[in-house]
TIVO-105051 format. One line per 4 residues: number of its first residue (from 1); their letters; for each residue z, x, y of N, C-alpha, C. Coordinates in steps of 0.05 Angstrom, whole numbers, plus 32768, in hexadecimal, padded with zeros to 4 digits. Layout:
<nodes>
NUM = a = Z X Y Z X Y Z X Y ~ ...
</nodes>
This chain:
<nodes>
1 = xxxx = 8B51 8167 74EA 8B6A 8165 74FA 8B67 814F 750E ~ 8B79 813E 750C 8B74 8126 7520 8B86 8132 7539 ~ 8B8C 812D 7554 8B97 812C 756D 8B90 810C 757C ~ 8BAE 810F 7588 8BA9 80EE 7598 8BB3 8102 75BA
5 = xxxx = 8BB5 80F7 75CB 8BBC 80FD 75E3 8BDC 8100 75E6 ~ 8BE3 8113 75FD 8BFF 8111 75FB 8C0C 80FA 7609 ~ 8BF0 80EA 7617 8BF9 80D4 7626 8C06 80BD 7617 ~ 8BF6 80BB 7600 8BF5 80AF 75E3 8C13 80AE 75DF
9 = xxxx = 8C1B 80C1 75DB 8C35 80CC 75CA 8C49 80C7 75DF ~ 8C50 80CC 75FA 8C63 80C3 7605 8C61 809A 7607 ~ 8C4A 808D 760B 8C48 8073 760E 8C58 806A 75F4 ~ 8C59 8075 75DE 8C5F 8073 75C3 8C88 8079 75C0
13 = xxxx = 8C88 808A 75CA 8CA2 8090 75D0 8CB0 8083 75E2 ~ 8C9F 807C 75FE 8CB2 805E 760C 8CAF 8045 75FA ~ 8C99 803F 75F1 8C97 8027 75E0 8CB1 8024 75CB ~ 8CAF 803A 75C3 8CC9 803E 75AB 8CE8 8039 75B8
17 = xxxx = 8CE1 8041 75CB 8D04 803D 75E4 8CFF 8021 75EE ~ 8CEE 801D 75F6 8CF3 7FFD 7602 8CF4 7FE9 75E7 ~ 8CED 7FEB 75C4 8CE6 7FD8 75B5 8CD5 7FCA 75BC ~ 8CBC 7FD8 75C6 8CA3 7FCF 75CB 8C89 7FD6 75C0
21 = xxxx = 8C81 7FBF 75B2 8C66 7FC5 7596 8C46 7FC2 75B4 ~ 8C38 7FDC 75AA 8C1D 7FD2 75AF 8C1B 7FDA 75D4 ~ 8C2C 7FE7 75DF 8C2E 7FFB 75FB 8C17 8008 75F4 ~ 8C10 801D 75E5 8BFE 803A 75EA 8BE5 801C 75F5
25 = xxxx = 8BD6 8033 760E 8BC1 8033 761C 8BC9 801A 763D ~ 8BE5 8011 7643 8BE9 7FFE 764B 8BFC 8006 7662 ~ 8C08 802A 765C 8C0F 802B 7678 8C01 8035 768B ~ 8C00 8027 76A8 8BEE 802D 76BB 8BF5 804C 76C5
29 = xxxx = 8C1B 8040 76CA 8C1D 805C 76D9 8C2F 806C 76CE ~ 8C1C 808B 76D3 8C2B 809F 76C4 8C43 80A8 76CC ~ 8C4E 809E 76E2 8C71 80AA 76E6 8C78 809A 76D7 ~ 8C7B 8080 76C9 8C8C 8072 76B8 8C84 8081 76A8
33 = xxxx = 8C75 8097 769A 8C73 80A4 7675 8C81 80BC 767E ~ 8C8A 80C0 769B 8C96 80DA 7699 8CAE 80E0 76A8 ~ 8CBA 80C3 76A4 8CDC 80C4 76AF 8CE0 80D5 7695 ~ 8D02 80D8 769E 8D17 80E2 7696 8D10 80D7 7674
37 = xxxx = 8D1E 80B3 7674 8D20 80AD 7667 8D05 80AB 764D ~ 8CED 80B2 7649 8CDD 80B7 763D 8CD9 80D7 762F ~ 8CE3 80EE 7644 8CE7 8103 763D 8CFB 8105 7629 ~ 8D13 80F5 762F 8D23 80F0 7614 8D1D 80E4 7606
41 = xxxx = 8D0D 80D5 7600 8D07 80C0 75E4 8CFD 80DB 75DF ~ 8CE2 80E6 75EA 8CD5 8101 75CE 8CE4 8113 75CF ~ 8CF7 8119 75D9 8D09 8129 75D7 8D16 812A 75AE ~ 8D25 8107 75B4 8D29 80FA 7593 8D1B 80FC 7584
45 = xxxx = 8CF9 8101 758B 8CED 80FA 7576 8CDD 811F 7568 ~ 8CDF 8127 7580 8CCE 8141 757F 8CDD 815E 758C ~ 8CEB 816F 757C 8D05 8182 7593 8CF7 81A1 75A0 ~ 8CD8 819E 7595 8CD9 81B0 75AD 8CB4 81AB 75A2
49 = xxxx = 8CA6 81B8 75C2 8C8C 81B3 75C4 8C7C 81CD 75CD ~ 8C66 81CC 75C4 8C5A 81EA 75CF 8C3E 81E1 75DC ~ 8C34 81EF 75E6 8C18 81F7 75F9 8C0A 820E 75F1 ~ 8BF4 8204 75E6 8BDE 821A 75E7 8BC7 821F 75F0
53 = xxxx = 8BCC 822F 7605 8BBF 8233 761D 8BA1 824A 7612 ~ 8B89 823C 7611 8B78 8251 7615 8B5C 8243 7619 ~ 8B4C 8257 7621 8B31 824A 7633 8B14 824D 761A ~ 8B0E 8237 7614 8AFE 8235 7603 8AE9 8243 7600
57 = xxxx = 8AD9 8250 761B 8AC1 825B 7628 8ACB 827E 7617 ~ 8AE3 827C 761E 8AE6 829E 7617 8AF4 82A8 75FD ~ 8B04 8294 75F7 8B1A 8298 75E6 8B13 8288 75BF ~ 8AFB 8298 75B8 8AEA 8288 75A9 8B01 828C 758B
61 = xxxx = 8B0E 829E 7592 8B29 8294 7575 8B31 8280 7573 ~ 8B40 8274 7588 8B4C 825E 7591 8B39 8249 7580 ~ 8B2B 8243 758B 8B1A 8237 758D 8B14 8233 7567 ~ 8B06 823B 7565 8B02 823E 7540 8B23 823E 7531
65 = xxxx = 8B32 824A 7541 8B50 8237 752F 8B54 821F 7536 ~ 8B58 820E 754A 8B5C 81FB 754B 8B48 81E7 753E ~ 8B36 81F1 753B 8B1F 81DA 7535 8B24 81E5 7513 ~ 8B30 81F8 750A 8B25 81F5 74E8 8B44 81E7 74E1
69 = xxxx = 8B4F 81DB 74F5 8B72 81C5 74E8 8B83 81D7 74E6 ~ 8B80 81FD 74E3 8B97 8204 74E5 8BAE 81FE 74F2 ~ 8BA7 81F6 7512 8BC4 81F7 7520 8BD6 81D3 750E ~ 8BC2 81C8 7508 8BD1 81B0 7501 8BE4 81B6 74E8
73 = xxxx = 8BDF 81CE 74CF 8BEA 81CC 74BD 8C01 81E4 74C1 ~ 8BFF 81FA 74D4 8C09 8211 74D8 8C27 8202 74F6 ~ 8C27 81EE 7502 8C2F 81EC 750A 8C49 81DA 7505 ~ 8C49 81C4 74F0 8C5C 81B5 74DF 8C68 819C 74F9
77 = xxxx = 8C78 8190 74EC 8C7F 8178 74F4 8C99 816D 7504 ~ 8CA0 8193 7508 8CB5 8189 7523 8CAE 8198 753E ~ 8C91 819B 7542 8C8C 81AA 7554 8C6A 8198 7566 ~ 8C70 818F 757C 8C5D 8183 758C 8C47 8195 7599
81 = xxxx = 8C2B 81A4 7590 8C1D 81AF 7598 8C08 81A7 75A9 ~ 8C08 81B2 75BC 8BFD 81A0 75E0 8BDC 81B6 75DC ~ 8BC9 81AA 75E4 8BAC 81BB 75F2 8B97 81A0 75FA ~ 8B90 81B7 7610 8B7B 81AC 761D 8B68 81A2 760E
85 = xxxx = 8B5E 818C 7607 8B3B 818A 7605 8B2A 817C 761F ~ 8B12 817C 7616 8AFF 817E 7628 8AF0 815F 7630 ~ 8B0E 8152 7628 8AFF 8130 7627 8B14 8121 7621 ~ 8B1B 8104 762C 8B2D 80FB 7630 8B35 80EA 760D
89 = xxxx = 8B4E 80EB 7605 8B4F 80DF 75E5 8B5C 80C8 75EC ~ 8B55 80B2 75E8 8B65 808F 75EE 8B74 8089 75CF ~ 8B6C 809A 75BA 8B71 8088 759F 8B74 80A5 7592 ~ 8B82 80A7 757A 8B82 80C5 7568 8B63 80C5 755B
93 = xxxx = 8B59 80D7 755C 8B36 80DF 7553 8B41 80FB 7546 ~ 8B35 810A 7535 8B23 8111 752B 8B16 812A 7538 ~ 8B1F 813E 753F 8B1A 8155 754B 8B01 8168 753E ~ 8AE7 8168 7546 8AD3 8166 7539 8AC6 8188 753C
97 = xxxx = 8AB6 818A 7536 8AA3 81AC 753C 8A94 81A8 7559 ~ 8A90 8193 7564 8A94 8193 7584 8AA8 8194 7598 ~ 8AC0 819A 758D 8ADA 81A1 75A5 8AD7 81AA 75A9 ~ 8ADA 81A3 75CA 8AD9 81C6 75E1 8AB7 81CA 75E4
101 = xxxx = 8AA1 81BF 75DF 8A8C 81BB 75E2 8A85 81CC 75F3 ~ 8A8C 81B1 760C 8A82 81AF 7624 8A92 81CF 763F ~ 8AA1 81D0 7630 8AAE 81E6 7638 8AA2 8209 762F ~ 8A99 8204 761A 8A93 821F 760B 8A88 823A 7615
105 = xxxx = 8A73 8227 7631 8A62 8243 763F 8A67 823F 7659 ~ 8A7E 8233 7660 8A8D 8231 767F 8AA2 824B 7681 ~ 8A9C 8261 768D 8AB2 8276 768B 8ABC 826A 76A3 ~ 8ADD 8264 76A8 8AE1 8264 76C7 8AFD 8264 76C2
109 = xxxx = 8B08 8274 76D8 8B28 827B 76DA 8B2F 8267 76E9 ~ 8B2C 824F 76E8 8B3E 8232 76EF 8B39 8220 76D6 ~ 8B34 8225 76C3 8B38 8218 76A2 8B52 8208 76A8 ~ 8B54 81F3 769C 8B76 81E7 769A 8B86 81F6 7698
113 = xxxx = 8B85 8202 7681 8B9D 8209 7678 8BA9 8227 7683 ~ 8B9B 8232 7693 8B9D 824F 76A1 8BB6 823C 76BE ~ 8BA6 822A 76C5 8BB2 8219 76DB 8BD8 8211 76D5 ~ 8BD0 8207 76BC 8BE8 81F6 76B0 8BFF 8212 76A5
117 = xxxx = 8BFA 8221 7695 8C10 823D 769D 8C15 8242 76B7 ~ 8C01 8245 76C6 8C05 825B 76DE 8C26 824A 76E6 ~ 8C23 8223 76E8 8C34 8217 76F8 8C54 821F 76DF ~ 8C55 8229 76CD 8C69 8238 76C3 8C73 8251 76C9
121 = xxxx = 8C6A 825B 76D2 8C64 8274 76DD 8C71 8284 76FB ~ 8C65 826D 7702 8C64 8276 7731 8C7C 8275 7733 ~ 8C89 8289 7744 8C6D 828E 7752 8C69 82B2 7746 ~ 8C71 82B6 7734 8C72 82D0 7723 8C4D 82CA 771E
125 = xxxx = 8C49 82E3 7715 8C2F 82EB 7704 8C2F 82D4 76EA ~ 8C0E 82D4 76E7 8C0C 82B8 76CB 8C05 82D3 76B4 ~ 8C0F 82D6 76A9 8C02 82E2 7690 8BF0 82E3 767D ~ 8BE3 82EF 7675 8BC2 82EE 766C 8BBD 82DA 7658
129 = xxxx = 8BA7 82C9 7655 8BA6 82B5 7640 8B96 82B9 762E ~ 8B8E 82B7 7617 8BA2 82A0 760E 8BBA 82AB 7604 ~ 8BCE 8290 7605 8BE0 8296 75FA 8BF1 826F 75F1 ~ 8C10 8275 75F4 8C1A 8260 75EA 8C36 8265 75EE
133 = xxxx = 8C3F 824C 75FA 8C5A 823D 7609 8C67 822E 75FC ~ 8C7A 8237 75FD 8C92 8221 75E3 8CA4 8218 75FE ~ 8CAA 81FF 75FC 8CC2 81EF 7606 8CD4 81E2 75F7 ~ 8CEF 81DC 7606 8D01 81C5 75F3 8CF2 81B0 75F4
137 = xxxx = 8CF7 8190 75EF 8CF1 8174 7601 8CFE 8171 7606 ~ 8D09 8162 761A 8D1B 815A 762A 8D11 8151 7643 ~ 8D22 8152 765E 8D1B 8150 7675 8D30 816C 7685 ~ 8D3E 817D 7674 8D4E 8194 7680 8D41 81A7 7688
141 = xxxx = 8D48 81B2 76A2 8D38 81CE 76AB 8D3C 81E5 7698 ~ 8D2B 81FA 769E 8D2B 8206 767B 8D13 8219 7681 ~ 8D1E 8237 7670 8D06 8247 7676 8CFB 8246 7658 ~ 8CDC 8241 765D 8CC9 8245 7646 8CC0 825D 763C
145 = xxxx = 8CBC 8265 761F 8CB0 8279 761D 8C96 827F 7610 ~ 8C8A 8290 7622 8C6F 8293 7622 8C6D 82AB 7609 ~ 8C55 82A9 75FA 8C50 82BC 75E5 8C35 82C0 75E8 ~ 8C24 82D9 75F0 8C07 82D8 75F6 8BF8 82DC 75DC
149 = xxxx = 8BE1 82D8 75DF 8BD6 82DD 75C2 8BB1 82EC 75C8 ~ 8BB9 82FA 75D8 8BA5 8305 75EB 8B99 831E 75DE ~ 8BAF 8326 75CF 8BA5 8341 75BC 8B9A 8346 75A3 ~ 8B96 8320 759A 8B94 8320 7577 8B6E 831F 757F
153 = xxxx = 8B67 832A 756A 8B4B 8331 7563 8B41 8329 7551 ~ 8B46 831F 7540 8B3E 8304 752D 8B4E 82ED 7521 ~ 8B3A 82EA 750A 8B51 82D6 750B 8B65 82C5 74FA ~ 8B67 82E0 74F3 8B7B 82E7 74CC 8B95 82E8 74E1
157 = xxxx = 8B9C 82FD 74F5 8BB0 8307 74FF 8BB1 82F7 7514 ~ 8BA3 82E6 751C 8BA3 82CD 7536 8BB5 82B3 7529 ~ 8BAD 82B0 7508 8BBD 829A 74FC 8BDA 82A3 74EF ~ 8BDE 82BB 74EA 8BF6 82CD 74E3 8C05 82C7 74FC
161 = xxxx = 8BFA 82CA 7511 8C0A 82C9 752B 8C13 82B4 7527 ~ 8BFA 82A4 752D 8C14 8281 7538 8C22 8275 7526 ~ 8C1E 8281 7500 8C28 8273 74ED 8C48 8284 74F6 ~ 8C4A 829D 74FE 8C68 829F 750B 8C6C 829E 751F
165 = xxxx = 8C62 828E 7531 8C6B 8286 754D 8C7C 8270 7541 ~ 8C65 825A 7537 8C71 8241 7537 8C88 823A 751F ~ 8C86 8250 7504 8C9D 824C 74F5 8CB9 8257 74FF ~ 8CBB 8270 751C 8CD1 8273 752D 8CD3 825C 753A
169 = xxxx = 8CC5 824F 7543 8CC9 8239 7556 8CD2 8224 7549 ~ 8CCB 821C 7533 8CD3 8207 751F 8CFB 8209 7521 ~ 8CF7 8229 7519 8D20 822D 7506 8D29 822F 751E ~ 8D1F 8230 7533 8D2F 8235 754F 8D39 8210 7554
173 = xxxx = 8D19 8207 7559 8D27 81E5 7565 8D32 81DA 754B ~ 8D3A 81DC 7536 8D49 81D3 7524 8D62 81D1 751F ~ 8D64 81F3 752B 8D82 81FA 7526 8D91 81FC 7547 ~ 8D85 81F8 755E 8D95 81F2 7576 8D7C 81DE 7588
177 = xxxx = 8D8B 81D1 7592 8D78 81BA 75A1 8D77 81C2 75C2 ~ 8D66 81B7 75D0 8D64 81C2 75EF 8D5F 81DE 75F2 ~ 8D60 81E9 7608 8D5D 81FA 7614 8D68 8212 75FD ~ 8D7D 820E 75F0 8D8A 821E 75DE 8D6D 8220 75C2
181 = xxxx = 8D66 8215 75B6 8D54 821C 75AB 8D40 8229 75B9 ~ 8D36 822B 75CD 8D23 8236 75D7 8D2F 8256 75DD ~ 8D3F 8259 75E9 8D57 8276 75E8 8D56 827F 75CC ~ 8D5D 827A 75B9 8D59 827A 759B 8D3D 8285 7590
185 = xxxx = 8D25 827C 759B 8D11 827C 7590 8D10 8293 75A2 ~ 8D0F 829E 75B7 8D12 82BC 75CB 8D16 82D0 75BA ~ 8D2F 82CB 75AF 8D41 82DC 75A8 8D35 82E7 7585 ~ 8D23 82D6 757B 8D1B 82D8 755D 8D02 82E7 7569
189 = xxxx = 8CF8 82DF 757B 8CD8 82EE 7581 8CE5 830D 7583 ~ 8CF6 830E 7594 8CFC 8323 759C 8D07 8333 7583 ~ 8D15 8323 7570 8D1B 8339 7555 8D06 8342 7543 ~ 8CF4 8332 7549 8CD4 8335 7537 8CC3 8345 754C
193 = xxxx = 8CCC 8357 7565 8CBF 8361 7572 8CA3 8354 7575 ~ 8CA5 8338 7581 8C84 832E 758B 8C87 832F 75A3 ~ 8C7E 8337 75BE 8C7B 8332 75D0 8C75 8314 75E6 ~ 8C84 8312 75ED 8C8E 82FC 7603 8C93 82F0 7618
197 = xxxx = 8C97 82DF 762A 8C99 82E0 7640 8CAB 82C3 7642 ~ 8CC1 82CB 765A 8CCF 82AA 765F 8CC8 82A4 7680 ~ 8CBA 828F 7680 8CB1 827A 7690 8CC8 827C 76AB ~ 8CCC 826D 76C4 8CDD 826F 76D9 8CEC 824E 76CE
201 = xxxx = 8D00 8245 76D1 8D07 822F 76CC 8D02 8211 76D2 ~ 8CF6 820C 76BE 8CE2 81EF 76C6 8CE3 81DF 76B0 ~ 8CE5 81BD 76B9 8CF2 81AB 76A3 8CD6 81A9 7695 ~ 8CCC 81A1 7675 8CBC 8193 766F 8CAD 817C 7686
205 = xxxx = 8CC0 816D 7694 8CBE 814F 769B 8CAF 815B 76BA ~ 8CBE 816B 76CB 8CB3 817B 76D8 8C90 8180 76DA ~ 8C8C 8199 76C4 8C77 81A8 76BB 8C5D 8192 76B7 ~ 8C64 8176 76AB 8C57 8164 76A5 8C4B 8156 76BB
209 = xxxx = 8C61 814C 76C8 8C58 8143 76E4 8C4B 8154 76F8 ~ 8C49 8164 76F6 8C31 817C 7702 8C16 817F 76FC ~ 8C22 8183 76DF 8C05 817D 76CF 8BF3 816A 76D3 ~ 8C09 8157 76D4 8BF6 8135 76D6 8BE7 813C 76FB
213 = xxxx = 8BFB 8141 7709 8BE9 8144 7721 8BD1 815A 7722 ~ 8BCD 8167 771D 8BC4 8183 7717 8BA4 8175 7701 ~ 8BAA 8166 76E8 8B95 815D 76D8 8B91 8147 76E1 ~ 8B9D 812B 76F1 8B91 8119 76F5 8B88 8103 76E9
217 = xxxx = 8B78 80FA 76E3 8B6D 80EC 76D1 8B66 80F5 76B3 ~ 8B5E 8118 76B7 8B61 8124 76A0 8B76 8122 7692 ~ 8B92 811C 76A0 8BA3 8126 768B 8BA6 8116 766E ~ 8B97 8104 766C 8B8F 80FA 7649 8B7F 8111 7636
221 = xxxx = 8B77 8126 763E 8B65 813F 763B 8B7D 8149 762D ~ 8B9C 814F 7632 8BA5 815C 7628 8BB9 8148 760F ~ 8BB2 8156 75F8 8BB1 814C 75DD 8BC8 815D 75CF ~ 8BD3 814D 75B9 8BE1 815B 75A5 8BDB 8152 7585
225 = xxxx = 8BDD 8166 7576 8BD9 8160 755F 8BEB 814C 7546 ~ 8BD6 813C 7544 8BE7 811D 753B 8BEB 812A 7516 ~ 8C11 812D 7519 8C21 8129 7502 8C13 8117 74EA ~ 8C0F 811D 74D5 8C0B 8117 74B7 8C26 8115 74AA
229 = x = 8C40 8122 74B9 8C4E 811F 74A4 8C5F 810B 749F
</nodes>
């Protein structure tokens, strides 16, 4: 399973708005990858995005799905899948049996991604991790919904899960765009009785720019899985 950065992917999406070849690695500053107008280019290109939030040290499912390419083939090609790794990606690589390494025997409740929910969250309770956050793209305020995955115990019923998270999430941003697909995808969890949670109202463009303050220099650490199709 290859992943490039999500920094990658927005530079790529203004490049594509300005008709500009050869941008990725060239913007200095990250409020130009996270105007308005960039949130809408991947908006066009990509209609809704998720986060999967879990801590490598503890959450050793996670961990062994992402690394054996399931999330890349279980998740398909209209859906933008966001996670932390543990090292900054400049170029799409190659996601190896050392991901999450350096992380593996660090237990600590300030992990990224415990951080990066919570700021979906506040000032309400964060809900137990791991789990996983679907958004529209856009730049519109908008409640996200959270789906924990805190209760699966291996990892037959850990890939059963996300193979119907993300095929609801798929027919949802397909068949209504914005915030309305994301309402949609609520409303299917909720007929499939999975348990859920909706976020307080916060834009993508928002959530990002937090993030970025919040990770720093890290935020090249947070990666998505680079489309084959």
């Amino acid at each position: 399973m290859f992943v490039q950065s999500l920094q990658a992917v927005l530079e790529e999406g203004l490049a594509a708005r300005a008709g500009t070849k050869n941008l990725a690695g060239n913007v200095r500053d990250i409020g130009e990858l996270l105007r308005p107008e960039t949130m809408q280019a991947l908006a066009e290109k990509i209609p809704m995005l998720a986060f999967l939030a879990f801590n490598p040290a503890t959450d050793r499912l996670l961990v062994d799905y992402v690394r054996s390419g399931g999330l890349a083939s279980d998740s398909g090609p209209n859906l933008l899948v966001l996670f932390n790794l543990d090292r900054p990606v400049a170029r799409p690589v190659r996601l190896g049996s050392d991901a999450f390494s350096s992380w593996l025997e660090v237990e600590s409740v300030t992990h990224p991604a415990y951080e990066m929910i919570r700021l979906l969250f506040e000032p309400a309770g964060v809900p137990a991790l791991p789990g996983i956050a679907f958004f529209a793209a856009g730049s519109e305020r908008q409640s996200a919904v959270f789906a924990g995955l805190d209760e699966l115990t291996d990892a037959e019923a850990l890939q059963q899960r996300m193979r119907h998270l993300f095929s609801s999430a798929d027919v949802s941003a397909r068949s209504a765009s914005g915030a309305k697909g994301i309402d949609k995808l609520s409303v299917m969890l909720q007929a499939d009785r999975v348990a859920h949670a909706r976020t307080g109202r916060i834009s993508l463009q928002e959530w990002l720019v937090r993030t970025y303050q919040f990770l720093g220099d890290n935020f090249s650490n947070l990666v998505s899985v680079v489309s084959l199709v």
